[in-house]
C-alpha positions in Angstrom: -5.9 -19.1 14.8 -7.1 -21.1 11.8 -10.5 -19.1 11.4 -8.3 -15.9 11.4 -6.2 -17.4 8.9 -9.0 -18.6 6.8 -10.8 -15.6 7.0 -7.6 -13.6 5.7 -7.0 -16.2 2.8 -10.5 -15.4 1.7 -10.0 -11.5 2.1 -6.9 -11.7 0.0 -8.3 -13.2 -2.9 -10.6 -10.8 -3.2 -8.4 -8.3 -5.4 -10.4 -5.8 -6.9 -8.8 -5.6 -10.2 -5.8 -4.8 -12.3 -3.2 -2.3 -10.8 -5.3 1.1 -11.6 -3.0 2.9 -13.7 -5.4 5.3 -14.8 -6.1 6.5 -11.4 -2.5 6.7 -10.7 -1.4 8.6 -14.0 -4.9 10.9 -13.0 -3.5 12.2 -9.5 0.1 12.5 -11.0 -1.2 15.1 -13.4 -3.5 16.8 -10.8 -0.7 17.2 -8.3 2.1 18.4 -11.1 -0.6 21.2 -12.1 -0.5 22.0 -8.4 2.6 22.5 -8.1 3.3 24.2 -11.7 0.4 27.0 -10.3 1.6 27.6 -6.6 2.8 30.6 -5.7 3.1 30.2 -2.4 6.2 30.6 -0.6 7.6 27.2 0.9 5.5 25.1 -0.4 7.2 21.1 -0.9 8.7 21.1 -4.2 8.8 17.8 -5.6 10.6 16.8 -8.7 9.5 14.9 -11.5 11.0 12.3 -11.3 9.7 11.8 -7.4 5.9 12.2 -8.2 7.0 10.1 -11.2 7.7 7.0 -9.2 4.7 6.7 -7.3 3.5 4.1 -9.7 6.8 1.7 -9.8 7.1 2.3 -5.7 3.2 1.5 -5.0 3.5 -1.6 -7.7 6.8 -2.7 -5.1 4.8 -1.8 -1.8 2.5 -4.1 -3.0 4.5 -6.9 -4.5 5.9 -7.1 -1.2 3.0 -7.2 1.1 1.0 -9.7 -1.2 3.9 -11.6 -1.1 4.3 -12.6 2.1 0.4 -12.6 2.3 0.6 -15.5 -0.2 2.5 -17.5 2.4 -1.4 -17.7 4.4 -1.1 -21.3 6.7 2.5 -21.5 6.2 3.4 -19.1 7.5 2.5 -20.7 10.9 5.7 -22.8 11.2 8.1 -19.4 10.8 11.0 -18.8 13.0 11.4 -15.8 14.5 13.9 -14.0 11.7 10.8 -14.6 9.2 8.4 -13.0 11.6 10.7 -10.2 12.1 11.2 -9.6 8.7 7.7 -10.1 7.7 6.7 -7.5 10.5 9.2 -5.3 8.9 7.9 -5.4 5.8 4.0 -4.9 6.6 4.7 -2.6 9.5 4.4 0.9 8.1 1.5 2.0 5.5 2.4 2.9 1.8 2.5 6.3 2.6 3.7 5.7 5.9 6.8 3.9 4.0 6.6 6.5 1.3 6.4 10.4 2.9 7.5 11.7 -0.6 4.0 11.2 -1.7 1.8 12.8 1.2 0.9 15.3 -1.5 -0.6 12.4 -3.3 -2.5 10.9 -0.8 -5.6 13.3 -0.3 -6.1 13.2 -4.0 -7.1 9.5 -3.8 -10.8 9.2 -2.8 -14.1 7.1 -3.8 -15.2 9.7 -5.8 -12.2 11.1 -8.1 -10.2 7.6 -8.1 -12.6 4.7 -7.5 -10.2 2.2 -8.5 -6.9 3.8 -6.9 -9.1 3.9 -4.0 -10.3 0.4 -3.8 -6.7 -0.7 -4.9 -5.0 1.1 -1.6 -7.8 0.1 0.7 -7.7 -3.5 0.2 -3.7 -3.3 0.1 -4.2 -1.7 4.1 -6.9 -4.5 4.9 -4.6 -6.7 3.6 -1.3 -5.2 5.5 -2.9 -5.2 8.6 -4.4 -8.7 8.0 -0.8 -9.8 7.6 0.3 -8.0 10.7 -2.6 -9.4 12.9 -1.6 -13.1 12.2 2.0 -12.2 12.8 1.2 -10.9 16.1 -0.9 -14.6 16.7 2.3 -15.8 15.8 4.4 -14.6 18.2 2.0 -14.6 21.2 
């Protein structure tokens, strides 16, 4: 359990960088041209102000899964209500948590948003990092 642990604590303080702004702003505009161009019948209209909040509801996600990351060895003492909430919290992916911004998601790749990328993988690694010592707690 401690090697798991440790290796996580390492993992998490490997942060990439600053919250990539940029990259987020950059897909915002692609996907609002998107929409402002289609013409096709039925196609998800999303508002504004819902593309809009992508970067205030990722900057949350992630507040909330590095917080309890930050928790590392002790979190090993938790009583089940922590667990649960913990498990609660990491359970679902951003965009798992967030559907509104499926028309987001594809537009984030190595190549077009390096940084967003980088950002969003390590924030899984580190979700799932978070969920895998939870599950040692438990067992």
């Amino acid at each position: 359990m401690n090697n798991i642990v440790d290796e996580f604590l390492q993992l998490s303080n490997e942060r990439p960088g600053p919250f990539p702004y940029d990259d987020c702003f950059r897909i915002i505009d692609i996907a609002r041209l998107e929409i402002a161009n289609s013409t096709c019948r039925g196609f998800e209209v999303i508002n504004d102000r819902e593309i809009g909040d992508f970067v205030p509801d990722l900057a949350w996600y992630d507040a909330k899964i590095s917080g309890i990351a930050s928790w590392g060895k002790w979190a090993v003492p938790w009583d089940d209500k922590r667990i649960k909430m913990a498990e609660d919290i990491t359970k679902r992916s951003f965009f798992e948590d967030h559907p509104e911004y499926q028309i987001l998601r594809n537009k984030i790749t190595s190549e077009d948003t390096p940084v967003l990328y980088e950002y969003i993988v390590f924030q899984e690694a580190v979700r799932t990092g978070v969920l895998q010592i939870l599950a040692l707690l438990v067992a």
